[in-house]
C-alpha positions in Angstrom: 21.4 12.0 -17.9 19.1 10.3 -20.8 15.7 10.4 -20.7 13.8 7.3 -19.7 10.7 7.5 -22.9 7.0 6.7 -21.8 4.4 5.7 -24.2 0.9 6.2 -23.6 -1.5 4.2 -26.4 -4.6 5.5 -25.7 -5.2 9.4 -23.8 -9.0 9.6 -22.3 -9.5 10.4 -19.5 -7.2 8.3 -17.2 -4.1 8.2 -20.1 -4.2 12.4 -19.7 -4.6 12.0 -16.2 -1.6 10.1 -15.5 0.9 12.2 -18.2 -0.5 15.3 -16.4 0.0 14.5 -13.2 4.1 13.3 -14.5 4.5 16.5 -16.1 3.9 18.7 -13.1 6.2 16.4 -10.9 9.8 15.7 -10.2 9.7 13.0 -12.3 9.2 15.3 -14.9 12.8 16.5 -15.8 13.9 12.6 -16.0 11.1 11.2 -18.5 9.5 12.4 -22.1 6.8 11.4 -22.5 4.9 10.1 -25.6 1.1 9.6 -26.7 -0.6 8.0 -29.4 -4.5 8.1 -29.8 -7.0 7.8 -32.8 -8.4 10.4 -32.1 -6.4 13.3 -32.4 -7.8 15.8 -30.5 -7.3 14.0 -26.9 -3.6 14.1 -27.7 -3.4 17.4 -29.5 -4.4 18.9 -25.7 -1.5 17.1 -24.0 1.1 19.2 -25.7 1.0 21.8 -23.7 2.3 19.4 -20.9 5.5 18.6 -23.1 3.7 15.0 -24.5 4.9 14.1 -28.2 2.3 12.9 -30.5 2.9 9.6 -32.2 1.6 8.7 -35.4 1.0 5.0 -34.1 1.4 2.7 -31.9 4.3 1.2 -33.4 6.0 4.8 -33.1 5.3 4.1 -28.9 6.5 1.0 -29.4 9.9 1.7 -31.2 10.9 4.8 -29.2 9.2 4.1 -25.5 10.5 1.4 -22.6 7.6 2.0 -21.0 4.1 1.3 -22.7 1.1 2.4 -20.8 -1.8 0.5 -22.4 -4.5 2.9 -21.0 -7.6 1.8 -23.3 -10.6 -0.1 -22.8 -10.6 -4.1 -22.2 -12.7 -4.2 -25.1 -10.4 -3.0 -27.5 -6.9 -4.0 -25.7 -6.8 -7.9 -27.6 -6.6 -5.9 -31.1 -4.1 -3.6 -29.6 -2.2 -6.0 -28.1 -1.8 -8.3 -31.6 -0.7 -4.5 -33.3 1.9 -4.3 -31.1 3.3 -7.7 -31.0 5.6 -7.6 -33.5 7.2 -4.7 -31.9 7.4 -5.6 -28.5 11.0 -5.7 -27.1 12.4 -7.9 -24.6 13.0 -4.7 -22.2 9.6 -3.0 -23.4 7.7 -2.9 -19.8 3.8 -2.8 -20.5 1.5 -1.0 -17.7 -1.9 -1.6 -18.3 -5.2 0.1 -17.0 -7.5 -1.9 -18.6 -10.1 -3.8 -15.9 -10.2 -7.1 -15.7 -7.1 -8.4 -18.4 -4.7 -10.2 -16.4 -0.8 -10.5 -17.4 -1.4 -13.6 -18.4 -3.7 -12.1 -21.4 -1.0 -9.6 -22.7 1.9 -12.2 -22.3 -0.3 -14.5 -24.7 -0.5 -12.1 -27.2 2.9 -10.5 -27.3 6.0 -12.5 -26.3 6.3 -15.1 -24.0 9.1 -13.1 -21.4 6.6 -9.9 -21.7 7.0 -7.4 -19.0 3.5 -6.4 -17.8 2.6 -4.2 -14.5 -1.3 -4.1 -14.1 -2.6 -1.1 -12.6 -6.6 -0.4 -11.1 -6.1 3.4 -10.6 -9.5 5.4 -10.4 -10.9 8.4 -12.5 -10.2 10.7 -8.9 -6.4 10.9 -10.6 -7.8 13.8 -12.5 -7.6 16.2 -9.5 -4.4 14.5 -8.2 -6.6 12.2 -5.7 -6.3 8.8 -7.2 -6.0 5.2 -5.5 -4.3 3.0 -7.4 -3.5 -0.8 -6.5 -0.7 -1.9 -8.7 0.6 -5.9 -9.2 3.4 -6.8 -11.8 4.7 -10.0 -12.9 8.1 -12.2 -12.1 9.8 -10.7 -15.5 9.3 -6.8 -14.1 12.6 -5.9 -12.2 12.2 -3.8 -8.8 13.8 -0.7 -9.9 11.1 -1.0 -13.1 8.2 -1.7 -11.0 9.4 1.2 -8.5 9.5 3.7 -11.3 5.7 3.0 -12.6 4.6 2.8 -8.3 6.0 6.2 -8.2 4.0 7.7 -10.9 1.1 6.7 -9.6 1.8 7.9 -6.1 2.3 11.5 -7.6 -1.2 10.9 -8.5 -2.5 10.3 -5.3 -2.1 6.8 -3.3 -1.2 3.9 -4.7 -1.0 0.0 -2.9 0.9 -3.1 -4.3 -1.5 -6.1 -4.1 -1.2 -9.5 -4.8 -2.2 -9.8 -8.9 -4.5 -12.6 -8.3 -6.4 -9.9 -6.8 -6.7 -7.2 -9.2 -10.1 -8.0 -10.3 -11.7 -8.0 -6.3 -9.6 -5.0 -5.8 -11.5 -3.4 -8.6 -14.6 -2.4 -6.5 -13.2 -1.3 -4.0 -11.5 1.3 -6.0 -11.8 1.2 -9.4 -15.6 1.3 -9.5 -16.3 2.4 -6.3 -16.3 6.6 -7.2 -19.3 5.8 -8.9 -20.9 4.1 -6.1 -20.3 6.8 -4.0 -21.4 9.6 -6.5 -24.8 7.5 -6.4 -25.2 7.5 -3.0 -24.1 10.9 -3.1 -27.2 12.0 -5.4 -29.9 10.2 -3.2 -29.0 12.6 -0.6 -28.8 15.6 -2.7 -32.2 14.8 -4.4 -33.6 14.0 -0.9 -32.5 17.9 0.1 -33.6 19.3 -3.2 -37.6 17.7 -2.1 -37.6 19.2 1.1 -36.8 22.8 -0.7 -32.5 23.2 -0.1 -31.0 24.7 -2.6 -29.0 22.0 -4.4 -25.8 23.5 -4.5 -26.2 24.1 -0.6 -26.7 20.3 -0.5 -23.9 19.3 -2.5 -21.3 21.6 -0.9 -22.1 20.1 2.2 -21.9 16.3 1.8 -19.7 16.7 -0.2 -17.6 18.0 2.6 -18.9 15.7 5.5 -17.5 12.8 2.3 -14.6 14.5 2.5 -14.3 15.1 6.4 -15.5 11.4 6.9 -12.8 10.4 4.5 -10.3 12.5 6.8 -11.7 10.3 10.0 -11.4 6.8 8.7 -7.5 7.6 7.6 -6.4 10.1 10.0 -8.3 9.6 13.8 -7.6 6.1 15.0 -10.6 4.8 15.4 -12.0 2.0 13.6 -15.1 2.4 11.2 -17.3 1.1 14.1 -15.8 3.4 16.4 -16.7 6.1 14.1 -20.0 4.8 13.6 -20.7 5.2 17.7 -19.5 8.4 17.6 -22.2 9.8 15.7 -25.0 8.0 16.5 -26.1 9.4 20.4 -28.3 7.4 22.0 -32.4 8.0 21.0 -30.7 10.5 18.4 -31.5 11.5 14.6 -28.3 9.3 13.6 -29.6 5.8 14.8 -33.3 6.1 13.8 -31.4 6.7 9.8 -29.0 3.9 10.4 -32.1 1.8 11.5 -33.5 2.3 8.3 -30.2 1.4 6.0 -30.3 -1.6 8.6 -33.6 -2.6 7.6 -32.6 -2.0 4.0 -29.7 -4.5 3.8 -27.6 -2.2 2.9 -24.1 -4.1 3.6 -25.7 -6.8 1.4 -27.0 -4.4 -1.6 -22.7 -3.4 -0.9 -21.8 -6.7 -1.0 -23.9 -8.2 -4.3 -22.7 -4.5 -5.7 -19.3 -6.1 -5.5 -19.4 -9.0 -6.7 -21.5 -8.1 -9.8 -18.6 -6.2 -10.2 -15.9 -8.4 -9.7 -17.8 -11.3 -12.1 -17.8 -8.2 -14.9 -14.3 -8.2 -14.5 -13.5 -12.1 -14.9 -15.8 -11.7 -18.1 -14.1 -9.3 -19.6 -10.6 -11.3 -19.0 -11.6 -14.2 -20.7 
């Protein structure tokens, strides 16, 4: 059976994350997999996993169906016009880049251009990404299926409606950083009463974990869970008073939508 050939133009972070997590799964022995990046160093370490280097990214383009365009938003318009004169009618696109809609990569390529838009997270490094995933009407279902399978082998991964890939963004794109923040105010609040901060860490970063577990796994709504640790007169409710008083669901809320506004920006 032949191969189906992946490009990746760009391998940072999330680009190695994804070929890794292909190249230590079934889908392994059905795909090669190929990388291009100026910097030769980030794809020099994917050998090991089987990845070819490319030269550039016309060499993706001519020898890969499938093009992951896993840079930053930033730089995706110049990579985009580098590519256009390469682009295939069959050549899918999966892009990782926040913000740039299909529309975008269609205007710079070919009119019929294939795109899947993908808002995975940097979690995909230990296997634990979420990734939301949209395509548009020229991406068949078997094509769509094979790029929604790669990213379940990272972790989970949702289909969402693409005119909602930039409000999807903070709720998992962005959010690990969110919760690494809150994470340290509670580490640093340990490390002032005298705990050891590894001590600290290892446990929230547990009860993150654990809570995690609850909201997926028991049943109960997030309220529900919220009751259940917060007894009557208790330690739990005179904190949660405090965030109360705080306005902390609409610190969450402007968080979000400074977030999402970034993301039209950068589309334009």
């Amino acid at each position: 059976m032949e191969k189906i050939n992946i490009g990746f133009i760009g391998a940072g972070n999330m680009g190695f994350a994804i070929m890794r997590g292909i190249s230590g799964s079934s889908l392994n022995s059905s795909v090669q997999l190929f990388a291009f990046d100026p910097n030769i160093e980030q794809v020099k370490r994917l050998e090991r996993y089987g990845v070819i280097p490319c030269a550039s990214e016309q060499e993706i383009m001519e020898k890969c169906k499938y093009v992951f365009l896993a840079v930053k938003p930033q730089i995706i318009e110049g990579v985009l016009e580098t590519v256009a004169p390469c682009t295939k009618a069959d050549t899918v696109f999966v892009s990782i880049a926040a913000g740039i809609t299909d529309e975008f990569i269609v205007s710079k390529t070919i009119p019929d251009a294939k795109v899947v838009l993908v808002m995975p997270n940097t979690p995909l490094l230990l296997g634990e990404g979420a990734s939301a995933l949209s395509h548009n009407d020229k991406v068949t279902d078997d094509e769509f299926e094979l790029v929604l399978n790669i990213f379940k082998i990272c972790g989970k991964a949702a289909v969402i409606s693409k005119d909602k890939m930039k409000e999807i963004i903070a709720v998992n794109g962005s959010s690990p950083a969110f919760i690494y923040l809150f994470a340290k105010y509670f580490i640093d609040y340990a490390a002032s009463e005298g705990i050891d901060t590894a001590v600290a860490t290892e446990l929230f970063a547990q009860s993150l974990i654990g809570s995690a577990k609850m909201i997926t796994d028991s049943g109960n709504t997030i309220d529900e869970l919220i009751k259940m640790v917060s007894s009557p007169g208790g330690t739990t409710l005179a904190g949660l008073d405090k965030l109360y008083e705080g306005n902390l669901g609409e610190t969450v809320k402007n968080c979000c939508e400074s977030c999402t506004k970034r993301a039209y920006e950068l589309s334009k």
